[in-house]
DRENDO-1510 file (C-alpha; in Angstrom, 1 decimal, always signed):
<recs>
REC; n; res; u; v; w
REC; 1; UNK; +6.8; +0.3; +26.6 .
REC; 2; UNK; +5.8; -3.5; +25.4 .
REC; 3; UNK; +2.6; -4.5; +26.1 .
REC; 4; UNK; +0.2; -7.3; +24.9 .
REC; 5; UNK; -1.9; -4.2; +23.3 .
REC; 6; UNK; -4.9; -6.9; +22.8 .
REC; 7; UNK; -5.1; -6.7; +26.3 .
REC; 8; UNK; -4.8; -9.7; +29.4 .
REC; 9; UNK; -7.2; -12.1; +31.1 .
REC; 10; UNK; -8.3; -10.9; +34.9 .
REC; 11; UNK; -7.3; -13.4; +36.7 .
REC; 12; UNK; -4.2; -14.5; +34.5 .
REC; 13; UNK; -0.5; -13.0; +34.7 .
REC; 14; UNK; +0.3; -9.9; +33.4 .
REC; 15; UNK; +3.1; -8.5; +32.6 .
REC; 16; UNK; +5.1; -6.4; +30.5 .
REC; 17; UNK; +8.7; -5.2; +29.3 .
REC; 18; UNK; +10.5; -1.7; +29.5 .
REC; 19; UNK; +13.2; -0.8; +27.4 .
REC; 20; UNK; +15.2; +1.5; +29.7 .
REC; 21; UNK; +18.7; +1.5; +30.3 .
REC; 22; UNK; +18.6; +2.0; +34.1 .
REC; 23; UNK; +20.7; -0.6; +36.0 .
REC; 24; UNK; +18.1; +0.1; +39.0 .
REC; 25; UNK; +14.4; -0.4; +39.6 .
REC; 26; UNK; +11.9; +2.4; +38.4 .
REC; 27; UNK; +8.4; +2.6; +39.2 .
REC; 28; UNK; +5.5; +2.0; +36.9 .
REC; 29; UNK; +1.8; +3.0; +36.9 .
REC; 30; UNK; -1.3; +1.7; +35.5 .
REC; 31; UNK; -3.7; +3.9; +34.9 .
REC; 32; UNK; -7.2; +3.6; +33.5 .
REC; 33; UNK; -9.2; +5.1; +30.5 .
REC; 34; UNK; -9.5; +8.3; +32.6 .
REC; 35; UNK; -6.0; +8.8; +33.3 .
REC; 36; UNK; -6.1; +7.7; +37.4 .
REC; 37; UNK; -3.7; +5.5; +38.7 .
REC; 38; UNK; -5.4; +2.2; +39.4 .
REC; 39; UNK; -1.9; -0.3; +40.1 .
REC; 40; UNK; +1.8; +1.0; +41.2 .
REC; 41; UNK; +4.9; -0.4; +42.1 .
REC; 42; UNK; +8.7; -1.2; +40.5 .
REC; 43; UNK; +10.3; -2.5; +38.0 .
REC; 44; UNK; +12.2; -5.8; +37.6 .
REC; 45; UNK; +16.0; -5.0; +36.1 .
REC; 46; UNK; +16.5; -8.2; +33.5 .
REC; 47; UNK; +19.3; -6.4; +31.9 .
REC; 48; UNK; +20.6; -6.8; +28.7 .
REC; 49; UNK; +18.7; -9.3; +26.4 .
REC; 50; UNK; +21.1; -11.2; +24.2 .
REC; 51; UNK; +18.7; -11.3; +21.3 .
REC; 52; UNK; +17.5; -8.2; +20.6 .
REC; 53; UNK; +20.1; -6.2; +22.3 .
REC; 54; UNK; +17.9; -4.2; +24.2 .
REC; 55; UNK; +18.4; -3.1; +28.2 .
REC; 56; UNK; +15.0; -4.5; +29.8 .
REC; 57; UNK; +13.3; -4.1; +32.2 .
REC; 58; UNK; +10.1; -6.5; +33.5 .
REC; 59; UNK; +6.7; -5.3; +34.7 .
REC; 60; UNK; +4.2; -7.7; +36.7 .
REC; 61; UNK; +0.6; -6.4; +37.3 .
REC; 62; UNK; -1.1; -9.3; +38.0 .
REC; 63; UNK; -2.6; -8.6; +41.2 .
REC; 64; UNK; -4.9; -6.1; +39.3 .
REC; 65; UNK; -7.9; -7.8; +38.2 .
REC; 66; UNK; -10.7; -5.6; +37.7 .
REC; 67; UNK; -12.1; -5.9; +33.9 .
REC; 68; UNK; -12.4; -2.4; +32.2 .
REC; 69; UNK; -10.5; -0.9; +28.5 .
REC; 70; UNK; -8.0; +1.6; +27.6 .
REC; 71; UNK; -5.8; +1.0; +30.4 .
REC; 72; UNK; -1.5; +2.5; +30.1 .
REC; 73; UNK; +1.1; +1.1; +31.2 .
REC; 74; UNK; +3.7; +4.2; +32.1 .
REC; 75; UNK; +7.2; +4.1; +32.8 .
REC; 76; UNK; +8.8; +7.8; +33.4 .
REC; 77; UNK; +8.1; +9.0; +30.4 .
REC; 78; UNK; +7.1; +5.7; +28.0 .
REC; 79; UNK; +3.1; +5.0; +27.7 .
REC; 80; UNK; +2.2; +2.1; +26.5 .
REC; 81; UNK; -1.0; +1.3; +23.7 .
REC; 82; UNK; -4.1; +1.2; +25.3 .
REC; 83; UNK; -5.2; -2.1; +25.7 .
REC; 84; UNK; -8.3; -3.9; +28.1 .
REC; 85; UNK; -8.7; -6.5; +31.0 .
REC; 86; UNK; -11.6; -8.6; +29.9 .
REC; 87; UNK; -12.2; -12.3; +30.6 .
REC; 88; UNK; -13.4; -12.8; +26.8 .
REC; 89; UNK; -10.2; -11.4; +25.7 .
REC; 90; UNK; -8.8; -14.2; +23.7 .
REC; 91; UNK; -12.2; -16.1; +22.4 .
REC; 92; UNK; -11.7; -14.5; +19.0 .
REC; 93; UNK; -8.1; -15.3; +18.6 .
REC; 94; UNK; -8.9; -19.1; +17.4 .
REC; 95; UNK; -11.5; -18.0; +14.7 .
REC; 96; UNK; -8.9; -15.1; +13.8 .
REC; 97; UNK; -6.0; -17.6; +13.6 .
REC; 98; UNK; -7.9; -20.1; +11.7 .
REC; 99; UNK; -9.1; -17.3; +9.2 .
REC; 100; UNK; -5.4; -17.4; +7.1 .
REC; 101; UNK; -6.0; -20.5; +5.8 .
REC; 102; UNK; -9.0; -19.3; +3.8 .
REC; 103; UNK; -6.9; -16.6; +2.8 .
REC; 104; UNK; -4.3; -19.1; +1.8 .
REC; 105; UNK; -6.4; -21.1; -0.3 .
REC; 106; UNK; -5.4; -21.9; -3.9 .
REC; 107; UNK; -7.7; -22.9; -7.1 .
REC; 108; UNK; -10.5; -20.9; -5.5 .
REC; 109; UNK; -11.7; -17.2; -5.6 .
REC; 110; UNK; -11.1; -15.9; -2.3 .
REC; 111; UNK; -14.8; -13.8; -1.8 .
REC; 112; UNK; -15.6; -10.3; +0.0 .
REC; 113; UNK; -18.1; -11.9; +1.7 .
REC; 114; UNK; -15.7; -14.1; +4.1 .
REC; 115; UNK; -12.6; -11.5; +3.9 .
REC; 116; UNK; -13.8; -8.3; +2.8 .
REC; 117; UNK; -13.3; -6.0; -0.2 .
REC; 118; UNK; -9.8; -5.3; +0.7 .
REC; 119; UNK; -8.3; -8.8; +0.6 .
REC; 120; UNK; -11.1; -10.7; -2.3 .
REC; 121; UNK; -9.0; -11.9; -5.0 .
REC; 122; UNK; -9.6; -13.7; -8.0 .
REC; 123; UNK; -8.9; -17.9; -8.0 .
REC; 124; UNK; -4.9; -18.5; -8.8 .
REC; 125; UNK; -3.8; -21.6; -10.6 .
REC; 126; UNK; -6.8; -22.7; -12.3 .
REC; 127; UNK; -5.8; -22.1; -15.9 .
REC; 128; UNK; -6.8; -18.7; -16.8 .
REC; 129; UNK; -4.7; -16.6; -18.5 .
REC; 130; UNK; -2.0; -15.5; -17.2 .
REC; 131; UNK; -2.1; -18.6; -15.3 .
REC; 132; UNK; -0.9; -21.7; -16.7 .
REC; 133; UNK; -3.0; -23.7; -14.2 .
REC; 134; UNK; -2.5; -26.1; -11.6 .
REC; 135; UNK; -4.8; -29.0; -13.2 .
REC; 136; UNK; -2.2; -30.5; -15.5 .
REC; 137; UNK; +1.1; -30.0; -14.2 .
REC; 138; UNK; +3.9; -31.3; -15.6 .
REC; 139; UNK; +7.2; -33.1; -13.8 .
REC; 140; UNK; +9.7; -30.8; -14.1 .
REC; 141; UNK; +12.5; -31.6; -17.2 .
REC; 142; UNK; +14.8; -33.6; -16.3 .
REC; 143; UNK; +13.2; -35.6; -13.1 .
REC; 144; UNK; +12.5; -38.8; -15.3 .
REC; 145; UNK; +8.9; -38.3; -15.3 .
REC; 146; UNK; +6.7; -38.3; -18.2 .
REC; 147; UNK; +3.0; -38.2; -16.3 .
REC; 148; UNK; +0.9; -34.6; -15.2 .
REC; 149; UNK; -1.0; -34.6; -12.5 .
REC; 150; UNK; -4.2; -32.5; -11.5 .
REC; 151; UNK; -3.3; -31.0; -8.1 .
REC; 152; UNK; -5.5; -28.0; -8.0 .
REC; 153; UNK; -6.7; -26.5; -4.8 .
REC; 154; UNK; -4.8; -26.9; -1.2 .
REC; 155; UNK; -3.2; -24.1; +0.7 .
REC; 156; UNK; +0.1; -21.6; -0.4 .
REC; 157; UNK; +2.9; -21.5; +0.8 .
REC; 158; UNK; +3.4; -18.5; +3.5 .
REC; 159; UNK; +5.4; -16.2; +0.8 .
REC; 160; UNK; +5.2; -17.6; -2.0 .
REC; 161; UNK; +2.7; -19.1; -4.7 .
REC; 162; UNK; +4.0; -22.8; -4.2 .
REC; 163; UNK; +2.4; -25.6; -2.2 .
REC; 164; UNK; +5.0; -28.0; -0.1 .
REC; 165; UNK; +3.5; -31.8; +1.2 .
REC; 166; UNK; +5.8; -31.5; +4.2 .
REC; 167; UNK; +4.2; -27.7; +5.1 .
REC; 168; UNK; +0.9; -29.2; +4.3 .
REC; 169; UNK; +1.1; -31.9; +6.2 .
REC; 170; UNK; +1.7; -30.1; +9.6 .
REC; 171; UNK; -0.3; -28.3; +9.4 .
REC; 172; UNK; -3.4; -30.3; +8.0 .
REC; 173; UNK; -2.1; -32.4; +11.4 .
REC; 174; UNK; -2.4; -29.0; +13.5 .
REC; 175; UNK; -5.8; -28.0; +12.5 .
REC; 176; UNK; -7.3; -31.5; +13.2 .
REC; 177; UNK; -5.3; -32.1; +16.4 .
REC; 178; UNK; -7.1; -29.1; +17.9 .
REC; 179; UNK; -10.3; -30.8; +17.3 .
REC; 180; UNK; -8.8; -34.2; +18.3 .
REC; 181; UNK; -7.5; -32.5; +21.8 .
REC; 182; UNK; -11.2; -30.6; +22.3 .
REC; 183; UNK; -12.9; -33.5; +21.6 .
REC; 184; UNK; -11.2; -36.0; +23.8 .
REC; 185; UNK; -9.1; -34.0; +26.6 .
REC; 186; UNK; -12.8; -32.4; +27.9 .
REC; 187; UNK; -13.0; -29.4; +25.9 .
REC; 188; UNK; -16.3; -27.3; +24.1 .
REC; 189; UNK; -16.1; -29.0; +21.0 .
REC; 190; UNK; -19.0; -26.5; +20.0 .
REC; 191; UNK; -16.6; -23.7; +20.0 .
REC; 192; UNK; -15.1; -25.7; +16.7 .
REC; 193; UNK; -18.5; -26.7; +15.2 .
REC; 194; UNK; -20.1; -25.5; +11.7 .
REC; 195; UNK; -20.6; -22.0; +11.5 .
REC; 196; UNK; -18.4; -21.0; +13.3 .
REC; 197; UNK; -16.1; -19.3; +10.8 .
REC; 198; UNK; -16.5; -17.5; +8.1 .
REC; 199; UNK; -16.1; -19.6; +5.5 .
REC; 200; UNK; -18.2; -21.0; +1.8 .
REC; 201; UNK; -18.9; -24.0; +3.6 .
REC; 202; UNK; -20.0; -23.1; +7.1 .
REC; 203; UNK; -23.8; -24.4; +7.4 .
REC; 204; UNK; -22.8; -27.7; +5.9 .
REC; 205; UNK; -23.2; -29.9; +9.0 .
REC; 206; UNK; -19.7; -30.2; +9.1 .
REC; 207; UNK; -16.9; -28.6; +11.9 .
REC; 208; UNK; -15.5; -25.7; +9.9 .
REC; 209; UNK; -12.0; -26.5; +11.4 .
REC; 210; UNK; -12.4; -30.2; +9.1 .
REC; 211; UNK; -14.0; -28.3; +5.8 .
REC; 212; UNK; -10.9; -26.0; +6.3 .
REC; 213; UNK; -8.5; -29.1; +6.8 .
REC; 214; UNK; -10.0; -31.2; +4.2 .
REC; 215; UNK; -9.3; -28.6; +1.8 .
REC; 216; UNK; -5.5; -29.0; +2.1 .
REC; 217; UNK; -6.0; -32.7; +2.2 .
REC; 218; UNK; -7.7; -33.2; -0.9 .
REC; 219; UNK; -4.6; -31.3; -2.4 .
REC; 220; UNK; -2.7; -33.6; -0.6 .
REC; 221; UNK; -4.2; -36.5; -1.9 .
REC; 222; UNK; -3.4; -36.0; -5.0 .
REC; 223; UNK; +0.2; -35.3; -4.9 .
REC; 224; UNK; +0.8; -38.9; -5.6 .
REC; 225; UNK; +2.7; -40.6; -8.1 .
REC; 226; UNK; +0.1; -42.8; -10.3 .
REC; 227; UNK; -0.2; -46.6; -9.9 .
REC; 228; UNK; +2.4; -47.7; -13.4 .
REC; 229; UNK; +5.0; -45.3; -12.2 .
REC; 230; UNK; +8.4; -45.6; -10.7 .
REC; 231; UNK; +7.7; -45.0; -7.4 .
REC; 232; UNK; +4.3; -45.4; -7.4 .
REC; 233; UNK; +2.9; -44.8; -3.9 .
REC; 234; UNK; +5.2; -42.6; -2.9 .
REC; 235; UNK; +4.4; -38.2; -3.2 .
REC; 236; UNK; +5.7; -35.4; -4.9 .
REC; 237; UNK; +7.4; -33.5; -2.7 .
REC; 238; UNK; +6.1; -30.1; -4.0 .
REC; 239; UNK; +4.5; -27.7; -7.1 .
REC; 240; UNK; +5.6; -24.8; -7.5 .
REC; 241; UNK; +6.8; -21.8; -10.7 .
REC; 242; UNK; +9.9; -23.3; -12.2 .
REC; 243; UNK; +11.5; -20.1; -11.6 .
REC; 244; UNK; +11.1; -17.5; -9.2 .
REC; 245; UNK; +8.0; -14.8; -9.4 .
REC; 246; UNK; +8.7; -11.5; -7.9 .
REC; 247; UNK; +6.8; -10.5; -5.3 .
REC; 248; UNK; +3.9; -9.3; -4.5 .
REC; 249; UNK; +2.0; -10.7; -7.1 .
REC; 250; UNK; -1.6; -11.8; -6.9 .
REC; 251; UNK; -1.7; -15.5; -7.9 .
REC; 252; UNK; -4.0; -15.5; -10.3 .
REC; 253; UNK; -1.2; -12.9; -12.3 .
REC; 254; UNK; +1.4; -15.6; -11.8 .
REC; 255; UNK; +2.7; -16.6; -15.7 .
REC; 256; UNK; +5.0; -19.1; -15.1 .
REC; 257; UNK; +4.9; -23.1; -15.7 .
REC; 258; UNK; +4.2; -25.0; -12.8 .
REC; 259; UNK; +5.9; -28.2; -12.2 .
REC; 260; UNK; +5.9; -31.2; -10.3 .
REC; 261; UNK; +9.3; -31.4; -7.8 .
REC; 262; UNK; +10.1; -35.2; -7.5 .
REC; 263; UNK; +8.8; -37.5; -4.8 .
REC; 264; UNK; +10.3; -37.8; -1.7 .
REC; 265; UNK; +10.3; -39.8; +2.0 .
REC; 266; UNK; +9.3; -37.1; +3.7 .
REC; 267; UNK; +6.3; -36.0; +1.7 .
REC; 268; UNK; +5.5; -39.7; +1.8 .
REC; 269; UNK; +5.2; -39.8; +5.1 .
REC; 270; UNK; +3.7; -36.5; +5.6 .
REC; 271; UNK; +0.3; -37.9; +3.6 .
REC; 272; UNK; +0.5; -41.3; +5.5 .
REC; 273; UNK; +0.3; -39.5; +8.9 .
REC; 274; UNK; -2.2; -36.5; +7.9 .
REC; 275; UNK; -4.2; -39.2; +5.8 .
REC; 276; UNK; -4.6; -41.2; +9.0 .
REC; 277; UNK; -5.4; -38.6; +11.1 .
REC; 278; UNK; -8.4; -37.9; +8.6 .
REC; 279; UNK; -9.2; -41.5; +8.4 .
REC; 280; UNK; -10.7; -41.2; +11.7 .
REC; 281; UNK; -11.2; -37.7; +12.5 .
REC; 282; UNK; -13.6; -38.0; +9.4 .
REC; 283; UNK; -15.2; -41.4; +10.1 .
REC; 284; UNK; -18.4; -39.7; +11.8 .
REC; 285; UNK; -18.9; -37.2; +9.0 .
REC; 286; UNK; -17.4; -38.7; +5.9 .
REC; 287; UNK; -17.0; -42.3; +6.0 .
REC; 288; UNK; -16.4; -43.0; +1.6 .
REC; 289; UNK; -13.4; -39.9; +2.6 .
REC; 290; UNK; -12.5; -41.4; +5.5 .
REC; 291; UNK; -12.0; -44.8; +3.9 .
REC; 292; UNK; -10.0; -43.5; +1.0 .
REC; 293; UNK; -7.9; -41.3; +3.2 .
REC; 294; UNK; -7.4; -44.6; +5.1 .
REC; 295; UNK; -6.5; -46.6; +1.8 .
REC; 296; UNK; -4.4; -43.6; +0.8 .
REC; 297; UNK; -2.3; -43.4; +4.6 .
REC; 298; UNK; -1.9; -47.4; +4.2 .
REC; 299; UNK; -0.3; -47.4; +0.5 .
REC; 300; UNK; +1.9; -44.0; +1.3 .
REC; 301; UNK; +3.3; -45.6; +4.6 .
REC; 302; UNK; +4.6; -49.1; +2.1 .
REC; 303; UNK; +5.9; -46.6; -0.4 .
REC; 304; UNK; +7.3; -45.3; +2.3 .
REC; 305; UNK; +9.2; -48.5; +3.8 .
REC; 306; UNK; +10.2; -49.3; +0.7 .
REC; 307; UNK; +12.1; -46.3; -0.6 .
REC; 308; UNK; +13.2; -45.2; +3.1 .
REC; 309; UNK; +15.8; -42.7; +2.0 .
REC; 310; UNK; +14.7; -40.4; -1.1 .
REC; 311; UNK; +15.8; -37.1; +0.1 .
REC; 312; UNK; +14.9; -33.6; -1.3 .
REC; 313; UNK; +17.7; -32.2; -2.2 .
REC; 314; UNK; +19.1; -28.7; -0.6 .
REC; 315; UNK; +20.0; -27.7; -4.0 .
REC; 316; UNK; +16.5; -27.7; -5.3 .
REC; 317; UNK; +15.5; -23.9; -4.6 .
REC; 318; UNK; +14.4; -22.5; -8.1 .
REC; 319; UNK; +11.0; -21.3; -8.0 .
REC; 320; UNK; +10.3; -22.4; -4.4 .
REC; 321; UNK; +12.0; -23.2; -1.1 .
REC; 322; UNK; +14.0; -27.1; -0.9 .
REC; 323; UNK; +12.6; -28.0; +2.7 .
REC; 324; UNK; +15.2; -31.0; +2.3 .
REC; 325; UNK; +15.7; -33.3; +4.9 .
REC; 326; UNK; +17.0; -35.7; +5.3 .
REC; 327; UNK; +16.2; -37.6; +8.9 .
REC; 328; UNK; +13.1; -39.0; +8.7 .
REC; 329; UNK; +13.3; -41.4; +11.3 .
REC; 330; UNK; +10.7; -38.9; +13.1 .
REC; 331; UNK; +8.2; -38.8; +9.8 .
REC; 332; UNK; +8.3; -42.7; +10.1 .
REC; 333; UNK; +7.3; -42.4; +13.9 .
REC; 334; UNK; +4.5; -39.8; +13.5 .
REC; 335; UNK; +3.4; -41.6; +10.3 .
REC; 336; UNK; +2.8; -45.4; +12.6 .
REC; 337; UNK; +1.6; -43.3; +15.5 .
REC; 338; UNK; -1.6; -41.7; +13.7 .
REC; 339; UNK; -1.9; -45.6; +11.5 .
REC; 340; UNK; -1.6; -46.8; +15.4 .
REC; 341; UNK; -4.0; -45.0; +16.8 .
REC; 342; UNK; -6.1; -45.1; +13.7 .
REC; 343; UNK; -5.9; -49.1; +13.2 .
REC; 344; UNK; -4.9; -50.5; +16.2 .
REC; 345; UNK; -2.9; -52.9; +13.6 .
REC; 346; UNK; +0.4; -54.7; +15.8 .
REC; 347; UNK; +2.7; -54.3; +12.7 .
REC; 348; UNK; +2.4; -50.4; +13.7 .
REC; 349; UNK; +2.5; -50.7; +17.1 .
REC; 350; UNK; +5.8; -52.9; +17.0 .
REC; 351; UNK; +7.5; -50.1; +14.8 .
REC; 352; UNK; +6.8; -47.2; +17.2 .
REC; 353; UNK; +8.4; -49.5; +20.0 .
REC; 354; UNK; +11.6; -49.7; +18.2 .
REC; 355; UNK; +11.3; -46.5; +17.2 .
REC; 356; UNK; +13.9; -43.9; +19.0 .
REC; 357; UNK; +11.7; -41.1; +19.5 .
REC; 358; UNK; +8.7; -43.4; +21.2 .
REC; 359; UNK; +6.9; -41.5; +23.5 .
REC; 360; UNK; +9.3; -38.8; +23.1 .
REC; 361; UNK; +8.7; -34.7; +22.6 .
REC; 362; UNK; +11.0; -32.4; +20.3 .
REC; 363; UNK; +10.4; -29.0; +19.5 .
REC; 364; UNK; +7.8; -29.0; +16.5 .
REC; 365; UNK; +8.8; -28.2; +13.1 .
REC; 366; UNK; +7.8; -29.3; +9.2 .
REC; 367; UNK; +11.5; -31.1; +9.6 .
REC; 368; UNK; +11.2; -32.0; +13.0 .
REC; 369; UNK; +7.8; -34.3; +13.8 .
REC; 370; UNK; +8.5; -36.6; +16.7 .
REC; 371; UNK; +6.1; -34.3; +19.0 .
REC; 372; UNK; +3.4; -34.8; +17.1 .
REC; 373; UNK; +3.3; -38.6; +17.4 .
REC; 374; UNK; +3.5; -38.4; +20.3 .
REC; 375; UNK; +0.5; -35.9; +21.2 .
REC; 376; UNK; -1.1; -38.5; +19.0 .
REC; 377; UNK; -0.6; -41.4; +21.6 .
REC; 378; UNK; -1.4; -39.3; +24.4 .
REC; 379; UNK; -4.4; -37.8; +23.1 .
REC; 380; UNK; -6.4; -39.7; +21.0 .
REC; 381; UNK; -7.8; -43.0; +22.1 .
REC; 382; UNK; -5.7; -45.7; +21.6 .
REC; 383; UNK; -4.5; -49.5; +22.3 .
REC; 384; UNK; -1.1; -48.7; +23.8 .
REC; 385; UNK; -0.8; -49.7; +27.5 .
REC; 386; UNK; -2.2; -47.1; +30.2 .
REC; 387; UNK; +1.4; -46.6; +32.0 .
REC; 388; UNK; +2.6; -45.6; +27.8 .
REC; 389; UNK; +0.0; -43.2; +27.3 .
REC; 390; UNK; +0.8; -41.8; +31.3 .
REC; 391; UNK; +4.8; -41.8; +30.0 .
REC; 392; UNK; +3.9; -39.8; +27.2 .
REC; 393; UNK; +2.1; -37.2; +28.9 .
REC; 394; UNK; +4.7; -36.7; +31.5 .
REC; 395; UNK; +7.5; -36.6; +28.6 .
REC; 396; UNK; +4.7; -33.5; +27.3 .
REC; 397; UNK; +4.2; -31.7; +30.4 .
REC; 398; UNK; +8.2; -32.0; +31.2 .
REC; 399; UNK; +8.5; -30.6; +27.9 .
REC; 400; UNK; +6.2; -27.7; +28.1 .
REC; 401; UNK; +8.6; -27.1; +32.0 .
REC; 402; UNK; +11.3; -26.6; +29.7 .
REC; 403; UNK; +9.5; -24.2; +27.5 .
REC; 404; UNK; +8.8; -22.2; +30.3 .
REC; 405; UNK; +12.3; -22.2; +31.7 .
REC; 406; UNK; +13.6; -21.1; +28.5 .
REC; 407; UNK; +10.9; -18.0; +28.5 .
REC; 408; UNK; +11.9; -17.1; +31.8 .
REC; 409; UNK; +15.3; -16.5; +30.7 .
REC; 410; UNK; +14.8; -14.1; +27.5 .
REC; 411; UNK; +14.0; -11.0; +27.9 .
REC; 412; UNK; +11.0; -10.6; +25.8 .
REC; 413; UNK; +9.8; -14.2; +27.1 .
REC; 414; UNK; +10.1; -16.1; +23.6 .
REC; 415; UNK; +10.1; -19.9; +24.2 .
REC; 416; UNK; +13.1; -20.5; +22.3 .
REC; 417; UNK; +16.4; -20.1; +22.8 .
REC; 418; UNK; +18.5; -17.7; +20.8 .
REC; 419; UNK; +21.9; -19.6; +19.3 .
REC; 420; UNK; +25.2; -18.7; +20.5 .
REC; 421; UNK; +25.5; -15.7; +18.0 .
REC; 422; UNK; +21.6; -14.1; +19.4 .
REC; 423; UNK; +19.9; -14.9; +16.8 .
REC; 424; UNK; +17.0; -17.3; +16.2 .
</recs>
């Protein structure tokens, strides 16, 4: 018996999925912490679900509303988890969500107070032993670079101890987007503000969500290759072991060398866009960062257009993942939407027109960025023509239809759809 085991709003939908290989209807009950029925009534057959293979069965109780905990959900002889009806159900989920990237945090210890005893660790990558540091790192041999760079800081990698510009940058983007979208689409902007979450800087003055941002893009920032250089302007792509490190190990009991992967488009762009962003997300709290995340998003986005197709190569997996890619044409959008919406400049506004993904909404991946451009446009407050900024949020909303559709067709209502062979 499946069930959101966190529990479901009152007033919202409800519903739930049996695995039961009945070609007919059965009935379910809902009963409450005391074991009396409170809800009845049958089952939906969905039949066989191509992804996980399973028979299912649907479950909608949303006509019961009344708030309480440690309601089942029984189907003959499956009983779900307990789980609760309360309006307040979700409020926690944000503050839980944005907890990781504490978690995640390189170049600092990660303290009991903010994550308790269980999950402290030591700093990783700041030069003590094992460590070989992250504050003069090398290019790796053989990428015709003689320089080191201090990149301390920023945010791992999900599984592994190195730290990718085109990860970053996403999510950098996703964390300040929220407070964007709050602050402009009507939202309580004070359910973002300092204090709270539970990290060293809450109390500062300063949005938590931004302190938690910032500290990606200060690792961000410095990801780029020195004025002097070949290329200079343009980002590493990514630091990371120069070999493989088993796992699970603690980062700060990570021995190997850490180099500098060369620069690439994509990276490039990835700092012009989330540099942007922070030009003027940070204006009213920060205005020396603001400015040099400004200067930083302007000199990235001419590296940019002038070394348009440096790809990272699919071959370069030793010691972290490749991420290669190698369309950017959406990186170059997203990149003069947030300088756009940021400047107001015409040079960036006449490249998003001739753009082919203006205005237009894609799925949202490190590789795949057109969406968020485009949420840009529609969202923060810009110059581009009111019936543009309407298009753009009817190419969201039509969008977030198909999102649905494709839901309503899987079994375990994932928004995406399985390939031809089930699997993701």
């Amino acid at each position: 018996m499946r069930v959101n085991q966190l529990g479901y709003v009152p007033n919202r939908k409800k519903r739930a999925v049996s695995v039961d290989p009945s070609t007919t209807p059965l009935r379910w009950e809902l009963r409450d912490s005391a074991g009396a029925v409170v809800a009845e009534g049958e089952t939906s057959v969905f039949g066989d679900d191509d992804a996980s293979g399973d028979h299912l069965h649907g479950v909608d109780f949303s006509a019961f509303t009344t708030p309480g905990a440690g309601y089942t959900l029984r189907v003959g002889t499956q009983v779900s988890h307990p789980f609760a009806v309360d309006e307040a159900i979700y409020r926690q989920l944000r503050y839980d969500a944005l907890a990781y990237f504490y978690h995640n945090r390189s170049g600092t210890p990660i303290e009991a107070a903010y994550v308790g005893e269980a999950h402290a660790r030591p700093a990783g990558h700041v030069g003590v032993a094992p460590n070989r540091g992250d504050t003069e790192v090398p290019c790796a041999p053989g990428t015709d670079c003689s320089y080191t760079l201090d990149v301390a800081g920023g945010w791992y990698d999900a599984g592994d101890h190195g730290k990718y510009v085109v990860n970053g940058g996403i999510s950098v983007w996703t964390l300040m987007y929220l407070y964007e979208r709050t602050q402009h689409l009507g939202g309580s902007i004070d359910r973002l503000a300092d204090g709270t979450s539970n990290i060293p800087e809450h109390g500062n003055g300063i949005p938590d969500i931004l302190d938690e941002a910032r500290w990606e893009m200060e690792f961000l920032l410095k990801m780029q290759v020195p004025d002097g250089e070949p290329l200079a302007g343009m980002v590493h792509h990514k630091i990371h072991d120069d070999s493989w490190t088993g796992l699970p190990m603690r980062p700060d009991q990570d021995p190997k060398q850490r180099v500098l992967r060369p620069p690439s488009t994509a990276a490039t762009l990835n700092l012009a866009a989330a540099a942007a962003q922070s030009a003027r997300v940070w204006e009213a709290f920060d205005a020396a960062f603001a400015a040099r995340c400004l200067r930083a998003a302007e000199r990235t986005w001419q590296a940019a257009l002038a070394n348009p197709a440096v790809y990272a190569p699919a071959s370069d997996s030793e010691g972290g993942g490749a991420y290669n890619d190698e369309n950017v044409s959406d990186e170059f959008y997203w990149a003069a939407a947030e300088l756009y919406a940021t400047t107001g400049d015409a040079e960036y506004e006449a490249f998003l027109r001739q753009s082919p993904h203006f205005l237009a909404v894609s799925t949202m991946t490190w590789g795949s960025t057109q969406a968020l451009g485009t949420l840009t446009l529609a969202t923060a407050p810009n110059n581009l023509p009111k019936n543009d900024q309407d298009r753009a949020r009817k190419n969201i909303a039509e969008a977030a239809t198909a999102f649905v559709a494709t839901l309503n067709r899987q079994g375990y209502r994932v928004p995406f759809a399985p390939a031809g062979d089930g699997k993701y």
